[in-house]
C-alpha positions as CSV (number, residue, x, y, z in Angstrom):
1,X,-30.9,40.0,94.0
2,X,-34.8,39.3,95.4
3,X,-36.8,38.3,92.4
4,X,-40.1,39.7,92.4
5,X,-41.5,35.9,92.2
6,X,-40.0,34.7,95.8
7,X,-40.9,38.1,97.2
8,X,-44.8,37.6,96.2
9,X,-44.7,33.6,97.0
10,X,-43.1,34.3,100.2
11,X,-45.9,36.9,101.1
12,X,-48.4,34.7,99.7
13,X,-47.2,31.2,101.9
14,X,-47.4,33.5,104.5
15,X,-50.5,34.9,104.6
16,X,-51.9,31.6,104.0
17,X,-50.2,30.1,107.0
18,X,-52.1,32.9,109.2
19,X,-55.3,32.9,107.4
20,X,-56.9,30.4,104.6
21,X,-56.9,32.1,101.6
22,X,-58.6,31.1,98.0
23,X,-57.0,30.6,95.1
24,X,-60.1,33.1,93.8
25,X,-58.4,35.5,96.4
26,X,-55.1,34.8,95.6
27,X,-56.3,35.7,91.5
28,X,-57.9,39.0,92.5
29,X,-55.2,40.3,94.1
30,X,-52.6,39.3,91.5
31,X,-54.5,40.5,88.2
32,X,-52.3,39.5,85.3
33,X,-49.3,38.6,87.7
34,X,-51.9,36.1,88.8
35,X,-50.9,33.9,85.8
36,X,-47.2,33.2,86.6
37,X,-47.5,33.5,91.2
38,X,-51.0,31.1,90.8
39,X,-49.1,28.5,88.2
40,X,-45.8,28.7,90.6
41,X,-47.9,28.0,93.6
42,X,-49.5,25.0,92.5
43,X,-46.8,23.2,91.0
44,X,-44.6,23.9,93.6
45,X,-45.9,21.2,96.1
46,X,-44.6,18.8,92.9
47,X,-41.1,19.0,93.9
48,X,-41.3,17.4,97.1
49,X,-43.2,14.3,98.1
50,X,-47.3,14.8,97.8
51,X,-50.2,13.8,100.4
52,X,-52.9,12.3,98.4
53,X,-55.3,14.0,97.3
54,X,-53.8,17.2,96.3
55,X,-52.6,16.2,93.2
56,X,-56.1,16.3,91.0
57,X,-57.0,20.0,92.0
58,X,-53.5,21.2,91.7
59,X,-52.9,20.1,88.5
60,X,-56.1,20.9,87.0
61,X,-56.1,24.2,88.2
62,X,-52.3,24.4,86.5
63,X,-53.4,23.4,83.0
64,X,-56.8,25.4,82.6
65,X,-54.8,28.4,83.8
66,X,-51.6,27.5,81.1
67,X,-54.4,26.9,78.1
68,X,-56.2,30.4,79.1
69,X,-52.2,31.6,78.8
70,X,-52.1,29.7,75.3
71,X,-55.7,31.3,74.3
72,X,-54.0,35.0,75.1
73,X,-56.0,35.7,78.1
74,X,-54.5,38.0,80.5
75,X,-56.5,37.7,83.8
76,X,-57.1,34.4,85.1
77,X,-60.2,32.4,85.3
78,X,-60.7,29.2,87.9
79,X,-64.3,26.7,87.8
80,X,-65.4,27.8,91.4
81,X,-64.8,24.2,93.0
82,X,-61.2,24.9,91.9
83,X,-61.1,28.7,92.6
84,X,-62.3,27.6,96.3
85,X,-59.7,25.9,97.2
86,X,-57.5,26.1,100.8
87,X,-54.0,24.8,101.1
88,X,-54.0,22.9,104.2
89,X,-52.0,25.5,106.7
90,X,-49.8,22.2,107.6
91,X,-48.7,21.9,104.0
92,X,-48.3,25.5,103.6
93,X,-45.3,25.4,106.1
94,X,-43.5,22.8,104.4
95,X,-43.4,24.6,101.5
96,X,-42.4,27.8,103.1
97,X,-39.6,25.9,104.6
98,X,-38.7,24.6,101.2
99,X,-39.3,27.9,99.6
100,X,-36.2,28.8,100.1
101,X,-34.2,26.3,98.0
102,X,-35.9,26.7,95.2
103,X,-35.9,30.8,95.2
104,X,-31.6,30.3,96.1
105,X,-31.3,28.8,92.7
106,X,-32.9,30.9,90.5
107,X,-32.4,34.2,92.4
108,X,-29.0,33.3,90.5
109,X,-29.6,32.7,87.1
110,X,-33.0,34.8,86.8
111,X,-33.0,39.0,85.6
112,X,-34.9,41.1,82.8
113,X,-33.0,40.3,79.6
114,X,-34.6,40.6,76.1
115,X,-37.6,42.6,77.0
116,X,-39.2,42.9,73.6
117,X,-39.1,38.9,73.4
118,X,-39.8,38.5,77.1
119,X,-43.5,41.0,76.9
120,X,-44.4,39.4,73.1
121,X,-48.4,38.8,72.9
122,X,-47.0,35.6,70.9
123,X,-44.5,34.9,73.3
124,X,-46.9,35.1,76.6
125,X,-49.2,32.7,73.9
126,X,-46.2,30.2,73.5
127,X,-45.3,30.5,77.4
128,X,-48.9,29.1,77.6
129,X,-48.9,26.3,75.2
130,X,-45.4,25.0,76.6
131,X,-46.5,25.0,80.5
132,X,-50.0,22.9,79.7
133,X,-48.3,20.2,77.7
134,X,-45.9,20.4,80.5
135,X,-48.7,20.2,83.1
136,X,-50.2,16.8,80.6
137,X,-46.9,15.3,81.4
138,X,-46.5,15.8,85.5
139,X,-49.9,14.8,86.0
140,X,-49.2,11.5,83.9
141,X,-49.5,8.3,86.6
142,X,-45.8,7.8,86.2
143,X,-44.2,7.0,90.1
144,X,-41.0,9.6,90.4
145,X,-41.0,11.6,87.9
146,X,-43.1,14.7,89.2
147,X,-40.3,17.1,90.0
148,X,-38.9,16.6,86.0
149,X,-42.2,18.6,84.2
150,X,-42.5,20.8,87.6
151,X,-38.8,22.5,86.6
152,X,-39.9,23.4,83.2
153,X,-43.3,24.5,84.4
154,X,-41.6,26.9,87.3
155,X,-38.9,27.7,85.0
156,X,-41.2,29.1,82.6
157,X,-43.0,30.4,85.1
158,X,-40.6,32.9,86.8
159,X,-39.0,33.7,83.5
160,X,-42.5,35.2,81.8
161,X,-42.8,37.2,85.6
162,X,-39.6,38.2,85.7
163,X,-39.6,39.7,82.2
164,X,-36.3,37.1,81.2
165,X,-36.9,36.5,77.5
166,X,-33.1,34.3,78.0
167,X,-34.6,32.4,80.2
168,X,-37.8,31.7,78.5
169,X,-35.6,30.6,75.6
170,X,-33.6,27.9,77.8
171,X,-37.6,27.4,79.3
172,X,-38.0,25.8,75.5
173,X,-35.0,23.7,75.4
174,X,-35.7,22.3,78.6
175,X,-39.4,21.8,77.8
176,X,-38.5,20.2,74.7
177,X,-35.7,17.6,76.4
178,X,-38.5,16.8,79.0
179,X,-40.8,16.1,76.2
180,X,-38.0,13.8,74.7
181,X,-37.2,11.8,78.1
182,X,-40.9,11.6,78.7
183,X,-41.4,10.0,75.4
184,X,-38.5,7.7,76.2
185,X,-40.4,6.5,79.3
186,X,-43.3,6.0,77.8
187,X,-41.7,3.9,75.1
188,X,-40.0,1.9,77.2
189,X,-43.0,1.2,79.6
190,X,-45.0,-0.1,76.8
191,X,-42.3,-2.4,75.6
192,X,-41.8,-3.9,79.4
193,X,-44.5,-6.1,78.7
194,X,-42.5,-8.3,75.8
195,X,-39.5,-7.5,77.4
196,X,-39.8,-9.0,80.2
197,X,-40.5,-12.6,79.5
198,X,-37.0,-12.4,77.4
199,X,-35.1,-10.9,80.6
200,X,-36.5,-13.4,83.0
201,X,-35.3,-16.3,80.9
C-alpha cells in the first residue's frame, strides 16, 4: 500500500533535488494538504543528525504552521523570510535516501479508518494544538533527543493526511508519553546540579 504522504514527499524531494523550490511554492501547490506534506517536510531532517543552522527556520516554520492548525486555519500561511526558504540540494538527497525508511514503517500501520473522527473541524483543531507543543519540545536545547518529539509530530502528521482517525488517536497517547518523558528530563536536569556534589563524594 503507497500512502498518499510518501508519494507527495517523494515527488516533492525530488523536484527539489532538480530545481530549488520555496516553501511558499511548496504551500501553493499543496492548498490544505499543504498543512500535513509542509509539517512532514520540515521535521523530517530531525530524525537524522542536523548541519547547523537549519534547525531555527525548520522549526519555526513547524510551530507557526501547527498553531494556524490549532487556530482552524485550513490554508497555510509562512512570514516571507520563512516562506523563502531553499533546502540545500545536498541535504535534500540525504533525506531522499532516508525517505525510504521512514515511509517502510508507516506504509504498514497507516490507512483511512474512522473518517468522521479523522475529518472533525475539532479534531484537525486538536491535531494542531498536539503538533506545536510537540514542535516546543524538539526545538528544546536538549542534545539527543530530536528524533523523540519528531515521531509524534510525523505521526500526527500522516495520520490527519491520510484520513486515519486510529492513528490520530495512538498520535495522542504517544504525544502524551513524550510529554511525560520530556518532563522527566527536564526534572532530572534541574536536579543535576545538587545531585552531583552527593554522587561525586
Amino acid at each position: 500500500m503507497h500512502l498518499r504522504f510518501s508519494q507527495d514527499i517523494k515527488s516533492l524531494l525530488e523536484r527539489l533535488a532538480t530545481q530549488p523550490l520555496t516553501l511558499a511554492d511548496i504551500m501553493a501547490e499543496t492548498s490544505e494538504r499543504g498543512f500535513s506534506l509542509v509539517i512532514a517536510l520540515l521535521v523530517l531532517p530531525f530524525l537524522f543528525p542536523m548541519p547547523p543552522g537549519l534547525t531555527g527556520p525548520l522549526g519555526a516554520g513547524c510551530l507557526l504552521l501547527a498553531v494556524q492548525m490549532a487556530l482552524g486555519r485550513r490554508s497555510p500561511w509562512l512570514p516571507k523570510r520563512i516562506a523563502q526558504f531553499k533546502f540545500p540540494r545536498w541535504f535534500v538527497l540525504q533525506l531522499l535516501r532516508n525517505l525510504k525508511r521512514v515511509t517502510s514503517v508507516l506504509e504498514k500501520i497507516t490507512r483511512p479508518r474512522l473518517l468522521r473522527l479523522a475529518q472533525s473541524h475539532q479534531v484537525w483543531r486538536l491535531n494542531g494544538v498536539c503538533i506545536a507543543w510537540l514542535t516546543v519540545l524538539l526545538i528544546l536545547p536538549i542534545p539527543f533527543t530530536n528524533p523523540i518529539p519528531t515521531m509524534g509530530i510525523l505521526l500526527l502528521a500522516v495520520a490527519t493526511l491520510e484520513a486515519d482517525g486510529l492513528l490520530i488517536c495512538i498520535g495522542y497517547v504517544v504525544s502524551a508519553l513524550i510529554t511525560l518523558l520530556f518532563g522527566f528530563i527536564l526534572y532530572a536536569l534541574w536536579q543535576a546540579p545538587s545531585l552531583l556534589p552527593n554522587l561525586l563524594q
